[in-house]
C-alpha positions in Angstrom: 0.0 0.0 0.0 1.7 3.3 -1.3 1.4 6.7 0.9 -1.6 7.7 -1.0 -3.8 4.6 -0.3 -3.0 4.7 3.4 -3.8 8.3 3.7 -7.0 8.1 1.8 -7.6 5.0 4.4 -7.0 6.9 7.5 -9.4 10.0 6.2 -11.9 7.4 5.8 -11.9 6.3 8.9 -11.5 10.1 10.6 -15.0 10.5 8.7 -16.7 7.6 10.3 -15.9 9.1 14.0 -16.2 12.1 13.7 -19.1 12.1 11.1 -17.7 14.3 8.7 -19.1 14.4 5.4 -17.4 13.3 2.4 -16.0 16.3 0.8 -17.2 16.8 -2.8 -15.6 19.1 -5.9 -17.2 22.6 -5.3 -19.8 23.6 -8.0 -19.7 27.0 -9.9 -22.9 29.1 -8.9 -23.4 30.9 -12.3 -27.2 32.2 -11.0 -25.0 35.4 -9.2 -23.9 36.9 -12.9 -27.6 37.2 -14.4 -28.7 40.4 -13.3 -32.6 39.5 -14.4 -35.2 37.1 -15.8 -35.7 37.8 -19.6 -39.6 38.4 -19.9 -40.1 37.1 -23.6 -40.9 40.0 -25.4 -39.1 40.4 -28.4 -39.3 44.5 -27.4 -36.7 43.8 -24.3 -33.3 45.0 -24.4 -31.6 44.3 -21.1 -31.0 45.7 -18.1 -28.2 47.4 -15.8 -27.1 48.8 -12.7 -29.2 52.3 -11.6 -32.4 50.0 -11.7 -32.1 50.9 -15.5 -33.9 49.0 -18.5 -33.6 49.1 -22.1 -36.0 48.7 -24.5 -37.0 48.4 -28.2 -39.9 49.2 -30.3 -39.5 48.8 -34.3 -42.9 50.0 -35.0 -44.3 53.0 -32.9 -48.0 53.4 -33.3 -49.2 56.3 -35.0 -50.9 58.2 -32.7 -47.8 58.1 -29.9 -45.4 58.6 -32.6 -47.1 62.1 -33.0 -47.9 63.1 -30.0 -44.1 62.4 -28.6 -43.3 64.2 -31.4 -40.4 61.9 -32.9 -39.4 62.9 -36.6 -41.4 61.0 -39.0 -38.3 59.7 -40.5 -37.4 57.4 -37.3 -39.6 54.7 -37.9 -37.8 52.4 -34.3 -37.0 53.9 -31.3 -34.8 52.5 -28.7 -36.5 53.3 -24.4 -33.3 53.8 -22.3 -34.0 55.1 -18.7 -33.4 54.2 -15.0 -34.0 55.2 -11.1 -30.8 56.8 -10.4 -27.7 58.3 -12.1 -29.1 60.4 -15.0 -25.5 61.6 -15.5 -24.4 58.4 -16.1 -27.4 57.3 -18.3 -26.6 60.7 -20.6 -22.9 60.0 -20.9 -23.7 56.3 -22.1 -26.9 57.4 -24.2 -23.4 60.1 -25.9 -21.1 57.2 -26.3 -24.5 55.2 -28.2 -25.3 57.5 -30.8 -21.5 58.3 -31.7 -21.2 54.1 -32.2 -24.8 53.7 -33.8 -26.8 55.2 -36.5 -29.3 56.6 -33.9 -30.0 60.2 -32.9 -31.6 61.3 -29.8 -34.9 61.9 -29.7 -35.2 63.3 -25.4 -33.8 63.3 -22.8 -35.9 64.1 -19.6 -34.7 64.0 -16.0 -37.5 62.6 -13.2 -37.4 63.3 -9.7 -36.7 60.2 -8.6 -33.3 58.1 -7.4 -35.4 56.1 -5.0 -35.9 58.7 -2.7 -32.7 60.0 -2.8 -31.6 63.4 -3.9 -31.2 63.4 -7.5 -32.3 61.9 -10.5 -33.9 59.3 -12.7 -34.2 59.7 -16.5 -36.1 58.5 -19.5 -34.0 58.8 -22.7 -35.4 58.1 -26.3 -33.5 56.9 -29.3 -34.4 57.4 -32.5 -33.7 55.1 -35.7 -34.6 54.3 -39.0 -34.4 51.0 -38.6 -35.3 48.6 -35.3 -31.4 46.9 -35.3 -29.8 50.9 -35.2 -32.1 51.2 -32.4 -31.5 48.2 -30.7 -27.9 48.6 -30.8 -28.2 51.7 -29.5 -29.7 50.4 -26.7 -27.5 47.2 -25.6 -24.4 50.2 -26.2 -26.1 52.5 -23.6 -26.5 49.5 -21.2 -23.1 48.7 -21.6 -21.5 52.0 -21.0 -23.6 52.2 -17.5 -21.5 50.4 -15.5 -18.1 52.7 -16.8 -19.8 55.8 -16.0 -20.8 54.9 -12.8 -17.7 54.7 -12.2 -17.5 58.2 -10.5 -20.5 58.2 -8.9 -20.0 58.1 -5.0 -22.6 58.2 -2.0 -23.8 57.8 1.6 -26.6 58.4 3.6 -26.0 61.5 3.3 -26.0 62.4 -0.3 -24.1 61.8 -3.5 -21.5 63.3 -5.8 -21.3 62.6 -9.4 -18.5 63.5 -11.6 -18.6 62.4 -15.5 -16.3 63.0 -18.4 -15.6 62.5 -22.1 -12.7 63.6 -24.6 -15.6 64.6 -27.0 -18.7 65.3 -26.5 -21.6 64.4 -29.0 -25.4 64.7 -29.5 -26.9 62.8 -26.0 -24.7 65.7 -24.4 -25.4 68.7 -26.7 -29.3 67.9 -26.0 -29.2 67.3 -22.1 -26.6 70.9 -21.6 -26.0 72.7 -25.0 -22.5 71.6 -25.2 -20.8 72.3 -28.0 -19.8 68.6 -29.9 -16.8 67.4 -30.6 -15.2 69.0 -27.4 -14.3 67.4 -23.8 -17.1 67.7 -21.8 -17.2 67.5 -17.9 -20.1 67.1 -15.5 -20.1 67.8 -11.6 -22.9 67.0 -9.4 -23.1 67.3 -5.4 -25.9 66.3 -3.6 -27.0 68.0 -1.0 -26.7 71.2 -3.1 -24.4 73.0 -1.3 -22.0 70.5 -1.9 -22.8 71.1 -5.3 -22.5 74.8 -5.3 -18.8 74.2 -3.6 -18.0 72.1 -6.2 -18.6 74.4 -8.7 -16.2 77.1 -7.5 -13.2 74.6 -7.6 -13.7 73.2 -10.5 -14.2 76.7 -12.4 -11.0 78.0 -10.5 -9.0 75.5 -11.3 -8.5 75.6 -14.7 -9.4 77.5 -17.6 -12.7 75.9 -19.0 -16.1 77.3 -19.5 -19.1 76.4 -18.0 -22.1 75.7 -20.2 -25.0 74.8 -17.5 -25.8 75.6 -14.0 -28.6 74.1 -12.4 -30.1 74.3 -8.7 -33.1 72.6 -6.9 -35.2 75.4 -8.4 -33.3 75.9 -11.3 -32.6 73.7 -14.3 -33.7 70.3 -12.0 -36.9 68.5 -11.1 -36.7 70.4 -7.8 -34.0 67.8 -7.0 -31.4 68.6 -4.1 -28.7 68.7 -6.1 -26.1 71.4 -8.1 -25.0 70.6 -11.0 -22.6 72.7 -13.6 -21.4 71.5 -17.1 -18.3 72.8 -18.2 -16.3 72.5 -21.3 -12.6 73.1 -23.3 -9.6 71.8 -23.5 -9.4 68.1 -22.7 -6.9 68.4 -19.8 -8.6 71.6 -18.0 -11.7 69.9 -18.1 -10.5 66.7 -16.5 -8.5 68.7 -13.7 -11.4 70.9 -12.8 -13.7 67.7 -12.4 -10.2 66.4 -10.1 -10.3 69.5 -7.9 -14.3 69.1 -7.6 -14.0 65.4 -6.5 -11.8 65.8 -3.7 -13.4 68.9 -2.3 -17.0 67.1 -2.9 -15.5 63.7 -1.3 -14.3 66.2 1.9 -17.5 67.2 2.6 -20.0 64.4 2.1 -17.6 62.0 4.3 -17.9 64.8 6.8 -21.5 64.5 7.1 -21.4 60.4 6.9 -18.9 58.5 6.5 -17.0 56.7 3.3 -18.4 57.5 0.3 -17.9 54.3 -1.9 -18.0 54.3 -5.7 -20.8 52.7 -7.7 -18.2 50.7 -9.6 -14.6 51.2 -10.4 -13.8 55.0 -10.9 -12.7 55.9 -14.8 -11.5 59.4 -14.2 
């Protein structure tokens, strides 16, 4: 009998007195990576983290079609919205329509995030046929979990900080700024945080700011400030630097760590 065989023998006989249970290979749990049931409709996209769905319809009735008033040309439209993070669900809508043959149709912000400070969003795609549209979507849904990258909260609040080498259509709709230029958003939530923001990331570099919204102003009364600020691509990304760290300063203050949604990109 080798070294193996008597090993294996005395293990055997460990498990009988102490009544351990024969160990077995572990099994992969694959259920953990699907993030949802598929419900069978041919008009279902996917979905994503922000309590986001996509969506698809080739055909839009005719009726709708008018009254949402979508260019008669765009035949498909692709649904893109979610709960929370309308910064981030902008920014991947901009990255969809520079890789697809969509345009956007709107972009509207809902006073929402679960009952947190900010924002939810519904943004419509528009294509002239369903397959532009659809990719469109399944790009957007993609790109969410990227630009949530920067997105950080507590219980007290959350700061959002998004940024692209070139801005295109999603972003010229949502702020007016101009395309084909870096484009940087900051968001602190409570506002004041916001409003703090603001001032750093305009005084630290030369870039100009596009947007400014409030809870009054520019929002769905949301508790949130939010600028939009634009030029040269390393300004904009060291204003929206600055802004983070004085943003991060003051919402751990108040709470505590202020995690990241997923893994920062900034």
């Amino acid at each position: 009998m080798d070294e193996k065989e008597i090993m294996d023998k005395v293990m055997q006989e460990l498990q009988k007195h102490l009544d351990i249970p024969p160990q077995t290979p572990a099994i992969e749990d694959n259920t953990a990576s699907q993030t949802y049931t598929h419900p069978g409709i041919t008009e279902f996209v996917g979905t994503a983290i922000g309590d986001s769905i996509g969506l698809v319809i080739a055909n839009v009735e005719a009726s709708l079609h008018e009254k949402m008033g979508i260019d008669s040309k765009f035949r498909s439209i692709g649904v893109f919205g979610g709960r929370t993070g309308a910064g981030p669900h902008i920014m991947a809508a901009d990255e969809a329509v520079k890789a697809t043959n969509t345009e956007i149709v709107s972009i509207e912000l809902a006073r929402d995030t679960k009952g947190g400070a900010g924002h939810g969003c519904l943004i419509i795609f528009g294509a002239e046929e369903v397959s532009d549209a659809r990719r469109a979507v399944e790009v957007a849904l993609k790109e969410l979990n990227r630009t949530f990258g920067d997105v950080y909260g507590n219980d007290a609040g959350h700061l959002e900080l998004q940024y692209t080498a070139r801005a295109s259509l999603a972003i010229n709709k949502a702020f007016g700024a101009p395309v084909g230029k870096a484009f940087g958003l900051v968001v602190g939530a409570p506002a004041a945080i916001g409003v703090l923001m603001a001032d750093a990331a305009l005084k630290t570099a030369n870039v100009d700011c596009v947007a400014y919204s409030s809870p009054s102003h520019g929002t769905s009364y949301s508790n949130e400030s939010i600028i939009a600020i634009t030029g040269d691509s390393g300004a904009v990304r060291q204003s929206i630097i600055a802004a983070r760290e004085i943003g991060m300063k003051c919402i751990t203050a108040m709470a505590g760590p202020a995690p990241s949604s997923t893994k920062p990109y900034i």
